[in-house]
PyMOL CGO cylinders between C-alpha atoms (Angstrom):
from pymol import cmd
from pymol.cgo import CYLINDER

trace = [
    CYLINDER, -3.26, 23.99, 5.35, -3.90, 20.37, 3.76, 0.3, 1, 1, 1, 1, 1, 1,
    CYLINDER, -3.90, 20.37, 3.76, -6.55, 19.80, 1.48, 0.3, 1, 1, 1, 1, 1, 1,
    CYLINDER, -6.55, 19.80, 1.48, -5.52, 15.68, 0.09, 0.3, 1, 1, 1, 1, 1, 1,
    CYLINDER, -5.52, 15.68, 0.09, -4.38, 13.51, 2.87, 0.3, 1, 1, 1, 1, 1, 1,
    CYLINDER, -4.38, 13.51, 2.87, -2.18, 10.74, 1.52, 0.3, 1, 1, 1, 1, 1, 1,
    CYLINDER, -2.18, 10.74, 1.52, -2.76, 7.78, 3.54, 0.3, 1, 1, 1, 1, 1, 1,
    CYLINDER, -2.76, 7.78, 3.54, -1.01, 4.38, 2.57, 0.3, 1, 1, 1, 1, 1, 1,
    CYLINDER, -1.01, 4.38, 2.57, -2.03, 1.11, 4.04, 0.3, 1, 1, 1, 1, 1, 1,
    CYLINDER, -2.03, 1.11, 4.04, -0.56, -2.72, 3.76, 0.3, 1, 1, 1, 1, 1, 1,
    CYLINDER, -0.56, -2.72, 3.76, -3.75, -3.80, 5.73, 0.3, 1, 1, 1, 1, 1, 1,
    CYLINDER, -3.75, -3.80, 5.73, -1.39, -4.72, 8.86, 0.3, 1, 1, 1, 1, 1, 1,
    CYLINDER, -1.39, -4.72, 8.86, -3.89, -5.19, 11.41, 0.3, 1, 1, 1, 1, 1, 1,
    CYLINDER, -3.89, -5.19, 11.41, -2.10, -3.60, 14.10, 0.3, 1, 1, 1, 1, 1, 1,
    CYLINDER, -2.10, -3.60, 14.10, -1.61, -0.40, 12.29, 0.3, 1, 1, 1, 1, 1, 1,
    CYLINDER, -1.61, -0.40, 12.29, -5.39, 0.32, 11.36, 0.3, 1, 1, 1, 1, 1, 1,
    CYLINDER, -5.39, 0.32, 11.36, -4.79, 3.06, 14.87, 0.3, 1, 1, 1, 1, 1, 1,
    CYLINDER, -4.79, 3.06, 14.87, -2.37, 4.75, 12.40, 0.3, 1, 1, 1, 1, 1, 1,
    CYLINDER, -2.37, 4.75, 12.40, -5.38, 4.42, 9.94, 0.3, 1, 1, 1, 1, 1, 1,
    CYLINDER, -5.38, 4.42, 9.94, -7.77, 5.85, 12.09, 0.3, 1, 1, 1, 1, 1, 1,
    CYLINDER, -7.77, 5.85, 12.09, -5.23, 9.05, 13.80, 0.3, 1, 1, 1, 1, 1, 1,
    CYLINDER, -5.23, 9.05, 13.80, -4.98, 9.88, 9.91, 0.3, 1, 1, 1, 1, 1, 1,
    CYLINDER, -4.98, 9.88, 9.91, -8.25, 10.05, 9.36, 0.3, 1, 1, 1, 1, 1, 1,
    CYLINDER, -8.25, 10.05, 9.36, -8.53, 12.21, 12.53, 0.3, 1, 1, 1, 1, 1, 1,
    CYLINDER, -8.53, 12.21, 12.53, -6.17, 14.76, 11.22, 0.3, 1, 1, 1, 1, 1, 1,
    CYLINDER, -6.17, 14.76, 11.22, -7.73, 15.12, 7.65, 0.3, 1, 1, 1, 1, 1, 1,
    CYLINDER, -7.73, 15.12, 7.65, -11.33, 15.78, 9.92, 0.3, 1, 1, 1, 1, 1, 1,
    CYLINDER, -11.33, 15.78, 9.92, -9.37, 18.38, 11.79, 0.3, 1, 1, 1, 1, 1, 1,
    CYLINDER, -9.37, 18.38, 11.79, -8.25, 19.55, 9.22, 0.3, 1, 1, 1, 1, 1, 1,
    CYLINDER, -8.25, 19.55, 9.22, -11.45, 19.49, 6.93, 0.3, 1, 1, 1, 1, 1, 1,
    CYLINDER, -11.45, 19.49, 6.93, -9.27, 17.84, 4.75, 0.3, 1, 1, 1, 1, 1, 1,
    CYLINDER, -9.27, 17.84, 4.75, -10.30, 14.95, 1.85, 0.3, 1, 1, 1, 1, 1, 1,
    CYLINDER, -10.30, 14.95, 1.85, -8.34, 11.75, 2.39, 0.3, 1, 1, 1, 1, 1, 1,
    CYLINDER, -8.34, 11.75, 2.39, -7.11, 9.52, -0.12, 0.3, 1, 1, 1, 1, 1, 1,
    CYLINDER, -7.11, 9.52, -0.12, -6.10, 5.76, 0.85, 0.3, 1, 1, 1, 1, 1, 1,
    CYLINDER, -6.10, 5.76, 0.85, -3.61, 3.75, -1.04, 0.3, 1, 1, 1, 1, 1, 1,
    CYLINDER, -3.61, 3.75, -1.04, -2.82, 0.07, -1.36, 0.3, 1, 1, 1, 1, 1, 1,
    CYLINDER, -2.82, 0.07, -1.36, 0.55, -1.22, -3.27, 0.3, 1, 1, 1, 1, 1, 1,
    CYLINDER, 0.55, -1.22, -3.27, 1.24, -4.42, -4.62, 0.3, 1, 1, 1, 1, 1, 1,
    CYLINDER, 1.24, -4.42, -4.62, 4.58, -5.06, -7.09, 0.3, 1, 1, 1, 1, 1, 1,
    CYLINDER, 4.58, -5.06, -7.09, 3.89, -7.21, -9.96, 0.3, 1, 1, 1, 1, 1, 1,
    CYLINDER, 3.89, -7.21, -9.96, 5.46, -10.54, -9.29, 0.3, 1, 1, 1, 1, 1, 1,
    CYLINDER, 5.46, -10.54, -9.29, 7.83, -12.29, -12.37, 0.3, 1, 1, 1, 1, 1, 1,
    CYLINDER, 7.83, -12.29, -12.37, 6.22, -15.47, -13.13, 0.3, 1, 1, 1, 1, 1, 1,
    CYLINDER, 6.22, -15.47, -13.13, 9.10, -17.43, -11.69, 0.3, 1, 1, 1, 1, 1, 1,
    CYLINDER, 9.10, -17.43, -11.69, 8.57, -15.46, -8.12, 0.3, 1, 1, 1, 1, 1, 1,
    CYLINDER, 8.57, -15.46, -8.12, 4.38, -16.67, -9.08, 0.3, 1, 1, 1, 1, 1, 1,
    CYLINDER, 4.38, -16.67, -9.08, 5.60, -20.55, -9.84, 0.3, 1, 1, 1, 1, 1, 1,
    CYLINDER, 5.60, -20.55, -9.84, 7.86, -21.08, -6.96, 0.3, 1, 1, 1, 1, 1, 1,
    CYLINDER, 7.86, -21.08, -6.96, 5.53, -20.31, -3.96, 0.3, 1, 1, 1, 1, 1, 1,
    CYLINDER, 5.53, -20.31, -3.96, 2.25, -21.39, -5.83, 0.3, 1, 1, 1, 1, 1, 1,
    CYLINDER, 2.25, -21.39, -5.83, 3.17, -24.59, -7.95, 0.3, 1, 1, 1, 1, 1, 1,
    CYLINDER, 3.17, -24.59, -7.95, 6.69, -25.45, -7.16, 0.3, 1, 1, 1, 1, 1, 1,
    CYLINDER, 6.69, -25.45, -7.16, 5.90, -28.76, -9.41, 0.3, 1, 1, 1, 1, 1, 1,
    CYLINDER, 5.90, -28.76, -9.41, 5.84, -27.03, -12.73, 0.3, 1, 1, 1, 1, 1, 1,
    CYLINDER, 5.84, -27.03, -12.73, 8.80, -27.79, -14.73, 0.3, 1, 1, 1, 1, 1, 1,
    CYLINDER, 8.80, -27.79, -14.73, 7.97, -25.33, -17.58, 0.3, 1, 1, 1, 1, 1, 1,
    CYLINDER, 7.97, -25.33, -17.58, 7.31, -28.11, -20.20, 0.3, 1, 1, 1, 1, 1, 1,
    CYLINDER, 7.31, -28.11, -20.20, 5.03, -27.51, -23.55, 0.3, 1, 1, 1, 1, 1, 1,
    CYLINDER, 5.03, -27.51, -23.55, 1.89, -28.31, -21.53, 0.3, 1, 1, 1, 1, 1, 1,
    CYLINDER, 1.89, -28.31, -21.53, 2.53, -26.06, -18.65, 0.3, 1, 1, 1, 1, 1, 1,
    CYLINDER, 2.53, -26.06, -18.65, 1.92, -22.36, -19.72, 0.3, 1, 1, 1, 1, 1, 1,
    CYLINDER, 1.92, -22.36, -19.72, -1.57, -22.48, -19.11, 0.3, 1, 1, 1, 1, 1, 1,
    CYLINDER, -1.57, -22.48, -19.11, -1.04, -23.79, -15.66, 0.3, 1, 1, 1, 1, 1, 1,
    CYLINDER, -1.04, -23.79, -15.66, 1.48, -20.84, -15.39, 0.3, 1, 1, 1, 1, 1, 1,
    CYLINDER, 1.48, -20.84, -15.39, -1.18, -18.26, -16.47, 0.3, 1, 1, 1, 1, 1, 1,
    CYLINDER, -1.18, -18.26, -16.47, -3.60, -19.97, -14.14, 0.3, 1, 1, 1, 1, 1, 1,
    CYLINDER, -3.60, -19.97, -14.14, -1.24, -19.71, -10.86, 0.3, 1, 1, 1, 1, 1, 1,
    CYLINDER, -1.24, -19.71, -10.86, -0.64, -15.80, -12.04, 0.3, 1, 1, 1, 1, 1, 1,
    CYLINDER, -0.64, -15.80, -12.04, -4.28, -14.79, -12.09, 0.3, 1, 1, 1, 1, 1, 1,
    CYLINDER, -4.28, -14.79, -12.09, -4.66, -16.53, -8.93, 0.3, 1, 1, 1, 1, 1, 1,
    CYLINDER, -4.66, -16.53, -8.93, -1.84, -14.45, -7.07, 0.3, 1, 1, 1, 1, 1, 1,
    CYLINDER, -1.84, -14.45, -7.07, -3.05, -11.56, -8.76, 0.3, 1, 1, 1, 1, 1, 1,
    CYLINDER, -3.05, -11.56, -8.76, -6.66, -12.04, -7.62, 0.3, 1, 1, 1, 1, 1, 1,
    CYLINDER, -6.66, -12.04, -7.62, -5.20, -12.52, -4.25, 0.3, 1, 1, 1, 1, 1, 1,
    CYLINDER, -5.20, -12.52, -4.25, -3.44, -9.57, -4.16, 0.3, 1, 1, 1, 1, 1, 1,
    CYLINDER, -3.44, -9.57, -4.16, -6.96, -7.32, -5.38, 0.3, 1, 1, 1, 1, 1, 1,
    CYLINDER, -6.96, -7.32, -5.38, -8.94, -9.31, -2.33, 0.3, 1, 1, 1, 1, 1, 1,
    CYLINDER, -8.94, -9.31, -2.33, -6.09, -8.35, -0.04, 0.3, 1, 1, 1, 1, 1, 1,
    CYLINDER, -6.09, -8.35, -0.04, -6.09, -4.71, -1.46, 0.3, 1, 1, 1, 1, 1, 1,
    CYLINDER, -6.09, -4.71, -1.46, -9.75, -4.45, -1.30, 0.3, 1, 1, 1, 1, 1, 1,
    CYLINDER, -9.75, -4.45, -1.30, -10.18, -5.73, 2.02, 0.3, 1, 1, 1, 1, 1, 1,
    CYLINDER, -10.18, -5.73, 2.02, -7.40, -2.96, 3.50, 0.3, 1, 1, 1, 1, 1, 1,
    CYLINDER, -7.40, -2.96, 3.50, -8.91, 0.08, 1.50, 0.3, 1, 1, 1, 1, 1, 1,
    CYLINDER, -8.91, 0.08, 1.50, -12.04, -0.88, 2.67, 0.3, 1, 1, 1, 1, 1, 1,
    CYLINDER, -12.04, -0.88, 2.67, -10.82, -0.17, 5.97, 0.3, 1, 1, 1, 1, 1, 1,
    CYLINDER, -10.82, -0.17, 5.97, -10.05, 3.41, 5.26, 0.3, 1, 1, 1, 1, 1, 1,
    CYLINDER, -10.05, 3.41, 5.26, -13.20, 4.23, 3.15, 0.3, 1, 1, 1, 1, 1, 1,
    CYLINDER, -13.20, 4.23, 3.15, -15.37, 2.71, 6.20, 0.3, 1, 1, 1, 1, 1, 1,
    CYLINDER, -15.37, 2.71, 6.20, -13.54, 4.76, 8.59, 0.3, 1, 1, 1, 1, 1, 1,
    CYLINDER, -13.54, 4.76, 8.59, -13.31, 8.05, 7.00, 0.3, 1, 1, 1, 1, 1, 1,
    CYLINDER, -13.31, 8.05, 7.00, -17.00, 7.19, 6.57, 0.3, 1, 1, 1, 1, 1, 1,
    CYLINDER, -17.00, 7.19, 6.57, -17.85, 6.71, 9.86, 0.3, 1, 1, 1, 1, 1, 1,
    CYLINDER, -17.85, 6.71, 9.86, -15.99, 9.92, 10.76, 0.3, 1, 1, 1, 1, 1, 1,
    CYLINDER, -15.99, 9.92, 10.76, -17.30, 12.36, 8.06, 0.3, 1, 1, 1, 1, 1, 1,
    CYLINDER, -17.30, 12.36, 8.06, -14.53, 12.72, 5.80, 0.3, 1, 1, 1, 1, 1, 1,
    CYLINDER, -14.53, 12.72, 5.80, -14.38, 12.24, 2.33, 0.3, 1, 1, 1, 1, 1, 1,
    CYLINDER, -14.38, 12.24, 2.33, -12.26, 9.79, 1.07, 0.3, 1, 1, 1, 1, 1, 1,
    CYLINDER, -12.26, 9.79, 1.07, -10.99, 8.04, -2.47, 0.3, 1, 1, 1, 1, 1, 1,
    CYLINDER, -10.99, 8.04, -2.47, -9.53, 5.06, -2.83, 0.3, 1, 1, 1, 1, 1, 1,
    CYLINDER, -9.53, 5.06, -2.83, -6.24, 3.64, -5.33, 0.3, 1, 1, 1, 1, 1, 1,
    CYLINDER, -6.24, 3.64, -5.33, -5.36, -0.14, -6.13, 0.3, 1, 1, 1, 1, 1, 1,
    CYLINDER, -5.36, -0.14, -6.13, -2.24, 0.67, -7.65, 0.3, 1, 1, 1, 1, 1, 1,
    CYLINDER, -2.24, 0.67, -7.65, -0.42, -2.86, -9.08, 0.3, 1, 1, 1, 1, 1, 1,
    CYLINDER, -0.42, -2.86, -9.08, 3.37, -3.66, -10.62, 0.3, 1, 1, 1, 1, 1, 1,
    CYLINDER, 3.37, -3.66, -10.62, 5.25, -0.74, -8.59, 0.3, 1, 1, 1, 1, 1, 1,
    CYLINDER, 5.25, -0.74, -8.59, 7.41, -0.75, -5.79, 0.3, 1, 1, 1, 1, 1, 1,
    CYLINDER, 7.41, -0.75, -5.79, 5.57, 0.58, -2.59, 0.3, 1, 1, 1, 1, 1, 1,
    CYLINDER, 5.57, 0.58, -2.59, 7.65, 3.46, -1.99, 0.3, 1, 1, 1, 1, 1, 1,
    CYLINDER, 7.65, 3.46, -1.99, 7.73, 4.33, -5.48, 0.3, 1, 1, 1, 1, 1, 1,
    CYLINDER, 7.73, 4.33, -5.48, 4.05, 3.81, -5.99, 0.3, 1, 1, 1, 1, 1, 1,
    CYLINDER, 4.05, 3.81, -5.99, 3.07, 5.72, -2.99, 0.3, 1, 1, 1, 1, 1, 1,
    CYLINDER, 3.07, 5.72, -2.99, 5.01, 8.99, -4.79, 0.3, 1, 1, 1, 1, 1, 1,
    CYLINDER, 5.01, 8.99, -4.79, 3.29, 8.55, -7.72, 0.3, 1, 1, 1, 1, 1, 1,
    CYLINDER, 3.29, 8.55, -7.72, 0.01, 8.84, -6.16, 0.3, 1, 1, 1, 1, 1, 1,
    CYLINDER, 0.01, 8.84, -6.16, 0.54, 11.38, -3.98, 0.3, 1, 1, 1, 1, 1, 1,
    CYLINDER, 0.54, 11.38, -3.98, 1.93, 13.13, -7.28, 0.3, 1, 1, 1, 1, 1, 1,
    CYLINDER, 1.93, 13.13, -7.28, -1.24, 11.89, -9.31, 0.3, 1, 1, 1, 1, 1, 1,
    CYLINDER, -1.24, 11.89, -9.31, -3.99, 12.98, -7.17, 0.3, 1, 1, 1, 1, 1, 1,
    CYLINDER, -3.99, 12.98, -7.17, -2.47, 16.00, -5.60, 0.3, 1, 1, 1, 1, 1, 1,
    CYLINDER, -2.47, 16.00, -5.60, -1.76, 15.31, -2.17, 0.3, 1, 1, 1, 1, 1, 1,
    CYLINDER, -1.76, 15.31, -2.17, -0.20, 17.73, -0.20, 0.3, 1, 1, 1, 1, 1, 1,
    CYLINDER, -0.20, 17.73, -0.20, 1.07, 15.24, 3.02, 0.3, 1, 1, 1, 1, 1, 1,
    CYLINDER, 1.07, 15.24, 3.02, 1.46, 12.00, 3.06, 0.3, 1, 1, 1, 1, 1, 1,
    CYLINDER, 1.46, 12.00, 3.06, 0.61, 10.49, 6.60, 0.3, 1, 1, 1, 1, 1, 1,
    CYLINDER, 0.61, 10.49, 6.60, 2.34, 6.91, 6.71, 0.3, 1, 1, 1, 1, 1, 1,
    CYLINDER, 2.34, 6.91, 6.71, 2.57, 4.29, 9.21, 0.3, 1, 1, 1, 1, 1, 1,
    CYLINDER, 2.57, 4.29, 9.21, 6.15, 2.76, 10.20, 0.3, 1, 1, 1, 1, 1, 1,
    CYLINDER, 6.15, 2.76, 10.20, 6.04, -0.65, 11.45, 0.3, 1, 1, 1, 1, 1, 1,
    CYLINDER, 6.04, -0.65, 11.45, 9.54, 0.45, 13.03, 0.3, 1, 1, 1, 1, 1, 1,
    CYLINDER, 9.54, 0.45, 13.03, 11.30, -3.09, 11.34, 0.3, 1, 1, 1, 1, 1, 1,
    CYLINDER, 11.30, -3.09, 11.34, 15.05, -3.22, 12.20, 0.3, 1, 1, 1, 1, 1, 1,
    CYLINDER, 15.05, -3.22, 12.20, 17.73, -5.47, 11.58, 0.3, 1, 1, 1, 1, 1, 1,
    CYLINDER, 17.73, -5.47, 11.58, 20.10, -6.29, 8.75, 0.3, 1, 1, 1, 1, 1, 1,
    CYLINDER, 20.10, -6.29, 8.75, 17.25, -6.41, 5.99, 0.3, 1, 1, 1, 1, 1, 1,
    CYLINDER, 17.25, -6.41, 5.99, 15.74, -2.77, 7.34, 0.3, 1, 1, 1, 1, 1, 1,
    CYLINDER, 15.74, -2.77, 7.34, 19.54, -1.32, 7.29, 0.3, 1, 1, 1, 1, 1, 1,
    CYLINDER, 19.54, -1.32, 7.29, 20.52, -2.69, 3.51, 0.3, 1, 1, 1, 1, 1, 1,
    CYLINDER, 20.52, -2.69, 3.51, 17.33, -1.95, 2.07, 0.3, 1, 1, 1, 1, 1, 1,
    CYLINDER, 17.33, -1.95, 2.07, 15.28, 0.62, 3.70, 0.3, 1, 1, 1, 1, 1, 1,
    CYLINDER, 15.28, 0.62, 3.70, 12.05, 0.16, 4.65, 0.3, 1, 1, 1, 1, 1, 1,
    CYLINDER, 12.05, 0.16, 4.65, 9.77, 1.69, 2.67, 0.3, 1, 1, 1, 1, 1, 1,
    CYLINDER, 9.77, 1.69, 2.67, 8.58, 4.82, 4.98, 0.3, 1, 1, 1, 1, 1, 1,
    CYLINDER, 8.58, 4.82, 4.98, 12.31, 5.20, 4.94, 0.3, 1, 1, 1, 1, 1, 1,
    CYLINDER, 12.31, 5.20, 4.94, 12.45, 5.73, 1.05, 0.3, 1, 1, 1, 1, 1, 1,
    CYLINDER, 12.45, 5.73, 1.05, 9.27, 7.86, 1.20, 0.3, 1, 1, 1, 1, 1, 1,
    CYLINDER, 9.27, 7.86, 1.20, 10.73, 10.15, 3.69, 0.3, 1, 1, 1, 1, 1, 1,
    CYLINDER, 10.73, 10.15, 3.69, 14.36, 10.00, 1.76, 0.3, 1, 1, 1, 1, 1, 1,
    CYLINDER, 14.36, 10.00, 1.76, 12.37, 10.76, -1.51, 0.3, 1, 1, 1, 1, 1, 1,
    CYLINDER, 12.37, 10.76, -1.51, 8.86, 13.14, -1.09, 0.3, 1, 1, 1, 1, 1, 1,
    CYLINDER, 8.86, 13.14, -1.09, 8.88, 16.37, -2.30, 0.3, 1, 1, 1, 1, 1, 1,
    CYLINDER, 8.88, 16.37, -2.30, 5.91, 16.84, -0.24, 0.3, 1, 1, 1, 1, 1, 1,
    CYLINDER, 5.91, 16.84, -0.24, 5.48, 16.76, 3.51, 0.3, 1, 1, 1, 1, 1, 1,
    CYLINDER, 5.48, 16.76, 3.51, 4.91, 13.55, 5.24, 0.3, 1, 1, 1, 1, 1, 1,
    CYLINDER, 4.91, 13.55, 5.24, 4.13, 12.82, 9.03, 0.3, 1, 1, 1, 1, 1, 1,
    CYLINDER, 4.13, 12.82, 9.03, 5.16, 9.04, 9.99, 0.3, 1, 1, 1, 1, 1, 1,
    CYLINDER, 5.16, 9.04, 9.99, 2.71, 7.53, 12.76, 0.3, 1, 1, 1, 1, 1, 1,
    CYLINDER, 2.71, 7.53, 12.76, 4.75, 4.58, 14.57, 0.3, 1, 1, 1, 1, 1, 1,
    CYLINDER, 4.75, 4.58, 14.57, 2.75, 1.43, 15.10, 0.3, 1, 1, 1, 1, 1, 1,
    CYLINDER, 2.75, 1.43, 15.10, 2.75, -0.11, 18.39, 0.3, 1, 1, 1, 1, 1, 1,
]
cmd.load_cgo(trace, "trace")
């Protein structure tokens, strides 16, 4: 039935029990898994307002703008690393094979159909955090667009 196992992570704590019922399916299944981990590439204005506000984009201050990039980008890898190392341990610990994608500068949803595309994956199992309210109705969240856009299967796994 499934041979490639999609699974996408954020590294929400609360959600590694979606992690772990994926895993369980692609063991079921004798199925590989692979485990996925987003970031979108930040402009460097997005970069400069959280991490150095105080930069007023003088002669002088493009090194200190490169330096606050790297940093968030370094950030993001360490937070990327530390979620996908979830899933690797897990499908690990449960027999299943498993490969891993840092995929940077794409939207999530976006991202996560281009690497179910790239590595042949034949259902994506996602997570919903189950976010409502105005921002979740005008945008979407992004299991939302998955589900709106897949031309595979995919089987959503509410976190509670």
């Amino acid at each position: 039935m499934y041979r490639n196992i999609l699974l996408p992570t954020d590294g929400v704590k609360f959600c590694e029990h979606a992690i772990e019922s994926g895993i369980d399916l692609a063991k079921a299944l004798k199925a590989k898994v692979t485990g996925v981990y987003i970031t979108p590439k930040l402009t460097p204005f997005e970069i400069l307002e959280v991490y150095h506000p105080e930069i007023l984009w003088g002669p002088g201050d493009a090194e200190k703008a490169q330096q606050a990039m790297s940093h968030v980008e370094d950030l993001h890898r360490n937070l990327a690393d530390k979620a996908l190392a979830v899933i690797e341990k897990k499908a690990t610990e449960a027999g299943v094979e498993c490969e891993i994608v840092y995929l940077e500068g794409e939207s999530p949803a976006e991202g996560i159909l281009k690497v179910a595309e790239d590595k042949g994956s034949d259902l994506i199992f996602i997570a919903s955090h189950s976010k409502v309210g105005v921002a979740g109705a005008l945008f979407g969240t992004v299991t939302t667009k998955v589900l709106a856009h897949s031309k595979i299967p995919v089987l959503v796994k509410r976190c509670e």
